[in-house]
C-alpha positions as CSV (number, residue, x, y, z in Angstrom):
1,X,0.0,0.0,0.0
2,X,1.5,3.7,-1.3
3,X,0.7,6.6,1.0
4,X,0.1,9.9,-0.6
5,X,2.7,11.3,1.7
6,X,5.9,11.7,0.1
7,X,9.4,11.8,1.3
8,X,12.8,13.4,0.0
9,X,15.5,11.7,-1.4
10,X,19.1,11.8,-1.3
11,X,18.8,13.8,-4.9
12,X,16.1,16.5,-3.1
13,X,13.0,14.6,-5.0
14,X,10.4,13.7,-3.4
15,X,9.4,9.7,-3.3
16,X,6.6,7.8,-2.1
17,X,6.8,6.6,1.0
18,X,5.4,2.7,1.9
19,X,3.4,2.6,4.6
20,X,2.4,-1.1,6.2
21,X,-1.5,-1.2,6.6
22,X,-2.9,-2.3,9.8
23,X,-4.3,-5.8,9.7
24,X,-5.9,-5.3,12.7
25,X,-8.7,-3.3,10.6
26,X,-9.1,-6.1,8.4
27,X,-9.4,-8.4,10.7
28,X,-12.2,-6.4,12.3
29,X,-14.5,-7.6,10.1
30,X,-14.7,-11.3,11.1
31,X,-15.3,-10.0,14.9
32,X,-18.0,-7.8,13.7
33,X,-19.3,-10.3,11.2
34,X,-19.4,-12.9,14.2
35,X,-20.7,-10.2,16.7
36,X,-23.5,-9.7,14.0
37,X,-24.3,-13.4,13.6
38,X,-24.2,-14.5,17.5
39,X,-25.8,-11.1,18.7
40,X,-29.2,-12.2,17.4
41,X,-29.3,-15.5,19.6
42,X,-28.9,-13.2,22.6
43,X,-31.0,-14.8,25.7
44,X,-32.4,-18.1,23.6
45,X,-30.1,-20.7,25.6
46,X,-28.7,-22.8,22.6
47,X,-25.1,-22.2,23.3
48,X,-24.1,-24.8,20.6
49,X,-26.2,-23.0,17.8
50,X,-24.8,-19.6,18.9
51,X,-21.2,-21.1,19.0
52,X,-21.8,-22.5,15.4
53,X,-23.3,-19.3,14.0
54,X,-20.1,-17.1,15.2
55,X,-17.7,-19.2,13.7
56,X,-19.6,-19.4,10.1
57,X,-19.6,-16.1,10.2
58,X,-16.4,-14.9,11.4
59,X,-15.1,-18.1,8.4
60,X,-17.0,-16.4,5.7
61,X,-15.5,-12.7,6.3
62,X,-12.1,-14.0,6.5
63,X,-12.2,-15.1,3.0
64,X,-11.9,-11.6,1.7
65,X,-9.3,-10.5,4.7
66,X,-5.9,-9.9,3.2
67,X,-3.4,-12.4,5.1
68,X,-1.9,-16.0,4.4
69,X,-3.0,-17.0,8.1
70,X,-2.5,-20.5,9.9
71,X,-4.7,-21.1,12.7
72,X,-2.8,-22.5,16.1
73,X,-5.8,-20.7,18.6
74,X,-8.8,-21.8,17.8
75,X,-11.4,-25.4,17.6
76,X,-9.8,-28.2,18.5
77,X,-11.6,-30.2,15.6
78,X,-9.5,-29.8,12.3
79,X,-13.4,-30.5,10.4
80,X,-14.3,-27.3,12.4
81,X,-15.4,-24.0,10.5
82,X,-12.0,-22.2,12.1
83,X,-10.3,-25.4,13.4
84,X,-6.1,-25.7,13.9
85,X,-4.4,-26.0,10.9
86,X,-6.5,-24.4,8.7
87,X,-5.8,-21.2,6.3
88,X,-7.8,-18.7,6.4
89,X,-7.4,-15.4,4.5
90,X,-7.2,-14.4,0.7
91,X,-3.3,-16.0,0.8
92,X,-1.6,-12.7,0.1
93,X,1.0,-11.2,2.3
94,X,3.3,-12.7,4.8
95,X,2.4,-15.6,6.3
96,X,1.5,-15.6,9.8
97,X,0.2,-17.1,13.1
98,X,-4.1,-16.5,14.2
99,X,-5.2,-17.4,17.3
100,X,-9.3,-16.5,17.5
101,X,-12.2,-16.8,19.4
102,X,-15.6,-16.1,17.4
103,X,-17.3,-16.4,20.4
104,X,-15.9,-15.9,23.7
105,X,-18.7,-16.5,26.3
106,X,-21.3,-18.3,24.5
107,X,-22.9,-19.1,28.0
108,X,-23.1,-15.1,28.3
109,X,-25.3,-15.0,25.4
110,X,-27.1,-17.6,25.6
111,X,-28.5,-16.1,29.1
112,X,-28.6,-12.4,28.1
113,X,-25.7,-11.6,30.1
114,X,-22.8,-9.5,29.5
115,X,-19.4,-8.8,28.7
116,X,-19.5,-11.9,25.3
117,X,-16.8,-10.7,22.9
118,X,-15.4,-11.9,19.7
119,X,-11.8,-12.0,19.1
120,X,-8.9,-12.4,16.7
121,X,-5.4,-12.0,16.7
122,X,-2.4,-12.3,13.9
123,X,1.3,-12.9,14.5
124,X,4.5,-13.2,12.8
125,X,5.0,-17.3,11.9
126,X,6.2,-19.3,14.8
127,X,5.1,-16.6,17.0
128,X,2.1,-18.2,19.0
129,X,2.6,-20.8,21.5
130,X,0.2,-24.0,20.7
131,X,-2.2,-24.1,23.4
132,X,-4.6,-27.3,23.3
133,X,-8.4,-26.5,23.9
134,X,-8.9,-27.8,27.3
135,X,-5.4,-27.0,28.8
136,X,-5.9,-24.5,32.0
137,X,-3.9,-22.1,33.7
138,X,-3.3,-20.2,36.9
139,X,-3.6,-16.1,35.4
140,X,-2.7,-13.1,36.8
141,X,-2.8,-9.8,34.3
142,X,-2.8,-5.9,35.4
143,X,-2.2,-2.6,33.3
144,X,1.0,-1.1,31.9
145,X,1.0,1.0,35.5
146,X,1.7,-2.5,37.4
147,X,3.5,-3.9,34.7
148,X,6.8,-6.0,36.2
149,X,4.8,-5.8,39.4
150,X,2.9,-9.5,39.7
151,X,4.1,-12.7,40.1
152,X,1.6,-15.6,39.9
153,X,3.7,-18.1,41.7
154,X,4.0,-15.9,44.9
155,X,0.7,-14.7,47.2
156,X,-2.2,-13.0,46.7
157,X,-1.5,-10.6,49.3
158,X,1.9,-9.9,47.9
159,X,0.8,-9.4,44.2
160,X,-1.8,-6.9,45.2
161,X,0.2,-5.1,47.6
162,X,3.2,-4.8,44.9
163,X,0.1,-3.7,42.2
164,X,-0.9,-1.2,44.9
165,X,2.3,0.4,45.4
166,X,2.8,0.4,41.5
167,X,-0.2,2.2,41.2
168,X,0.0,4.2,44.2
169,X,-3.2,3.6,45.8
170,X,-4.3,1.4,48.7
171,X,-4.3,-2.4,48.6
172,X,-8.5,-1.6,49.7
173,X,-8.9,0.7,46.9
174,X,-8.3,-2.4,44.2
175,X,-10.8,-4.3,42.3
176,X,-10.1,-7.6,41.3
177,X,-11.8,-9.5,38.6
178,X,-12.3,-13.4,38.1
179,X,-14.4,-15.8,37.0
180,X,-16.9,-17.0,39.1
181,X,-16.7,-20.5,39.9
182,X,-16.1,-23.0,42.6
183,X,-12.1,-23.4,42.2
184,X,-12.1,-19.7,43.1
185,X,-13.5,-19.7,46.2
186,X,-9.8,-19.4,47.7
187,X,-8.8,-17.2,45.7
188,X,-11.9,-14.7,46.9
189,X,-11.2,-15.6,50.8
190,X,-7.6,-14.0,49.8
191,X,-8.6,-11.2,48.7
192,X,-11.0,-10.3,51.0
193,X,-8.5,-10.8,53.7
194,X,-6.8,-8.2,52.3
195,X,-9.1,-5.7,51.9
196,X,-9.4,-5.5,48.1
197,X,-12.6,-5.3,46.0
198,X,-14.3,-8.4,43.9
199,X,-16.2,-8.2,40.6
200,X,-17.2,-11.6,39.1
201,X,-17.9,-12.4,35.6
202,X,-20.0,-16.1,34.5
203,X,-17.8,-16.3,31.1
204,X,-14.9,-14.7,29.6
205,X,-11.5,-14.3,30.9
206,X,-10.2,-12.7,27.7
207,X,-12.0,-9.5,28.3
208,X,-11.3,-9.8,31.9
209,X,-7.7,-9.7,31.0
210,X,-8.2,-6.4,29.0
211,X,-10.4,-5.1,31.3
212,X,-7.6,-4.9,33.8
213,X,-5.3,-3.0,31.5
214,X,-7.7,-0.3,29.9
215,X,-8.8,3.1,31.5
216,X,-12.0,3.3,32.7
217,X,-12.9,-0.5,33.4
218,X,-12.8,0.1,37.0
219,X,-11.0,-3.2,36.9
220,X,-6.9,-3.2,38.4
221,X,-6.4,-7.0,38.0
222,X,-7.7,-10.2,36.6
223,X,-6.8,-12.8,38.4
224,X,-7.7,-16.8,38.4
225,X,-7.6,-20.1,36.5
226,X,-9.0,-20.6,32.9
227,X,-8.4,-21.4,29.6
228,X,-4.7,-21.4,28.1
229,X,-5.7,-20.3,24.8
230,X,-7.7,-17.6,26.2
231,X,-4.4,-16.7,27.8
232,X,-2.3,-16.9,24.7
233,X,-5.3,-14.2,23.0
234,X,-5.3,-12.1,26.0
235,X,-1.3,-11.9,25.7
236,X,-1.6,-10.9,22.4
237,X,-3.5,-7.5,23.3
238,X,-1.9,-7.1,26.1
239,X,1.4,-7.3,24.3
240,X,-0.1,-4.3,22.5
241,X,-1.7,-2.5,25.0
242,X,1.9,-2.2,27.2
243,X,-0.3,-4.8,29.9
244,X,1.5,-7.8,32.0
245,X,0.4,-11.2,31.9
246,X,1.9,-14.4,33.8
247,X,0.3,-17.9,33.7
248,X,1.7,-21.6,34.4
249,X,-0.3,-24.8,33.7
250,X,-2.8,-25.8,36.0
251,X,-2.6,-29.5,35.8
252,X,-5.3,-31.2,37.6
253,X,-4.7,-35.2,36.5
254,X,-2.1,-37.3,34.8
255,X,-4.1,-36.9,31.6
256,X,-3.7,-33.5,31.9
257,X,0.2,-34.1,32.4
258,X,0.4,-36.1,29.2
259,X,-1.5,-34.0,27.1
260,X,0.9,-30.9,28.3
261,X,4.0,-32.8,27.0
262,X,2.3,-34.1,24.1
263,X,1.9,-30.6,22.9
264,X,5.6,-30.0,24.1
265,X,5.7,-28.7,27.5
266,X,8.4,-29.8,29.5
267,X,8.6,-27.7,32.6
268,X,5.1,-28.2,33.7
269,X,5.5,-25.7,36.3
270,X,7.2,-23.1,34.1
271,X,6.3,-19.4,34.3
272,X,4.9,-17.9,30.9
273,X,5.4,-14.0,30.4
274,X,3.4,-12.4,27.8
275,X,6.8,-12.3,25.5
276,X,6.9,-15.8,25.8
277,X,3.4,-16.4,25.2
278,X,3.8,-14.1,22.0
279,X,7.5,-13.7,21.2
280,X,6.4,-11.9,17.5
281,X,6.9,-7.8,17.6
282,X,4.0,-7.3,15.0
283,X,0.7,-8.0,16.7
284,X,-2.6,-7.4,15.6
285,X,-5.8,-7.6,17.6
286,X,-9.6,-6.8,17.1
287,X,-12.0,-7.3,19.2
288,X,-16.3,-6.9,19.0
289,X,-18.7,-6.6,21.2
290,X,-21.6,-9.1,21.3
291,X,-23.8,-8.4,24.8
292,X,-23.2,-5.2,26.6
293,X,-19.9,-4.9,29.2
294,X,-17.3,-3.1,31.2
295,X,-15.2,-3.5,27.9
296,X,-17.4,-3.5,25.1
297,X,-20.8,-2.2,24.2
298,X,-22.6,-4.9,22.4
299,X,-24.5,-5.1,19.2
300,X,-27.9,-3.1,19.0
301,X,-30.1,-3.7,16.2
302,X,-32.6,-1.8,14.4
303,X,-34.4,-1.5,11.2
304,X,-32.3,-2.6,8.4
305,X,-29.4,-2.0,10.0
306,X,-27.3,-2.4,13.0
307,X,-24.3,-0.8,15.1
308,X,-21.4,-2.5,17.3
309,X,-18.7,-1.3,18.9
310,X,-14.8,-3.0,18.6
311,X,-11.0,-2.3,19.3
312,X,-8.4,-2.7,17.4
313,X,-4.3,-2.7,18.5
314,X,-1.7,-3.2,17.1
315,X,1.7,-3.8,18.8
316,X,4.3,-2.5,16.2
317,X,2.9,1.3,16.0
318,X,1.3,1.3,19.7
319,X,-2.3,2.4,18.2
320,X,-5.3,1.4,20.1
321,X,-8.9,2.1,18.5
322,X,-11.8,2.6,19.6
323,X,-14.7,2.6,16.7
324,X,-18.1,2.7,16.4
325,X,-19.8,1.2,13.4
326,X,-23.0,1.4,11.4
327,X,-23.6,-1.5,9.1
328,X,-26.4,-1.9,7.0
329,X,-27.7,-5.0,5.8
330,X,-30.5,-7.2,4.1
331,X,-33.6,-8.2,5.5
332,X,-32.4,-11.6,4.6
333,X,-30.0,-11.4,7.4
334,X,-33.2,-10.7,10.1
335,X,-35.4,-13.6,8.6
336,X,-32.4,-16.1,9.0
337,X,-30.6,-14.8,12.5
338,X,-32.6,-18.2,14.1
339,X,-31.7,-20.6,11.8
340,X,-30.5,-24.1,13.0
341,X,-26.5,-24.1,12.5
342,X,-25.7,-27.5,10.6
């Protein structure tokens, strides 16, 4: 791509000068194809249906997306509409990693709830580290204020004091954000003991992770266990963003054991760092909406036409943007939003 912005030359005349476009722009139209798609199932319960439609969708746009991609985030099924392995893209440019997530919180929309996102991420080749669906780990991830701050092998008490001092505030004035489930509860008695606040989300750890490193979230640190390829996308925009991330497996049977060195782990208790989790310089992420959240509005609909609000960063020029969009569509789009997934 030529920019209309010229440069001089050694000789005093002008030349073009090549400007790299941001693929995180293209990219934004599978989350807001799949944001589209999955925002009309909002509240019906069929999580599988809702899964299926995001992924067709988010497939379809990335036809037409300039990039020679290899997917190493995303179904575990290779049959799958976006499963590992698979190309996606219209097979120009460089070739390059994708980790994505059509749908991340399909529960959340299924109940009406919010805070469901889709997500995509691109990567130099080689960049991404394989992460198996089904493969957990222990998360910790705060802001680029806090940043070199946590460690998720030491205490709760002293990560939030050190993010406390970092951000010079009080350990009490803290919010901490994790997911709510049963393997948490000792991670909540900590906290409380040491005065910090608690927000808990159903679904979605990715845009807990962000939540933690934008402005105006209310959110300091996301903390907890959940998916590792959730953590792999969340290191990719927090690699952008200027956030810290640290994770190790959380291996809860020998299964889970074998299927870590199967994949090629060999210290099981090994500390990840976003740079190890993404070791490329040139990251690109987008993110969409679906339900309403701390993070992201989500899609409203009306007649004929529909809006949703996304992110996009990219890592190698430090942008971060926030748009709103107006797309305007078919009716045929309304009179199939329901339709079985096959």
């Amino acid at each position: 791509m030529k920019s209309d912005v010229s440069t001089p030359s050694s000789g005093g005349v002008t030349t073009p000068r090549t400007v790299q476009p941001n693929l995180g722009l293209e990219l934004l139209r599978a989350t807001e194809a799949a944001a589209l798609s999955a925002g009309r199932w909002m509240g019906n319960l069929d999580r599988e249906g809702i899964r299926g439609t995001a992924a067709n969708a988010m497939r379809e746009a990335l036809t037409g997306v300039h990039v020679k991609g290899t997917i190493v985030i995303g179904e575990e099924s290779v049959s799958a509409p976006l499963g590992l392995g698979q190309t996606v893209g219209d097979g120009s440019g460089d070739a390059c990693d994708v980790a994505l997530k059509p749908l991340d919180g399909s529960t959340l929309v299924a109940k009406g709830l919010p805070n469901a996102v889709s997500v995509i991420a691109t990567a130099e080749r080689g960049s991404l580290v394989r992460a198996p669906v089904g493969m957990y780990a222990e998360k910790i991830a705060v802001g680029p204020e806090a940043r070199g701050s946590v460690d998720v092998t030491d205490s709760v008490e002293n990560n939030l004091q050190r993010v406390a001092f970092a951000k010079k505030v009080q350990v009490s004035d803290l919010t901490v954000v994790m997911l709510d489930r049963p393997r948490h509860e000792p991670l909540m008695e900590q906290v409380r003991q040491v005065g910090a606040r608690i927000t808990l989300l159903s679904d979605g750890d990715i845009a807990a992770a962000i939540m933690a490193t934008l402005e105006g979230t209310g959110i300091d640190v996301m903390l907890g266990i959940g998916g590792l390829p959730e953590a792999v996308l969340a290191a990719c925009a927090l690699k952008c963003l200027g956030g810290d991330l640290q994770c190790r497996l959380w291996l809860r049977s020998r299964d889970d054991e074998e299927k870590a060195r199967a994949a090629g782990y060999e210290d099981l208790r090994g500390v990840f760092s976003v740079d190890d989790l993404v070791r490329g310089e040139d990251v690109a992420f987008a993110a969409t909406g679906v339900t309403d959240g701390e993070f992201l509005h989500g899609v409203i609909y009306h007649h004929f036409w529909a809006e949703t609000e996304s992110m996009v960063f990219r890592s190698k020029s430090g942008t971060v943007r926030h748009l709103n969009t107006k797309h305007h569509y078919a009716l045929k789009s309304v009179e199939g939003a329901h339709r079985k997934v096959r």
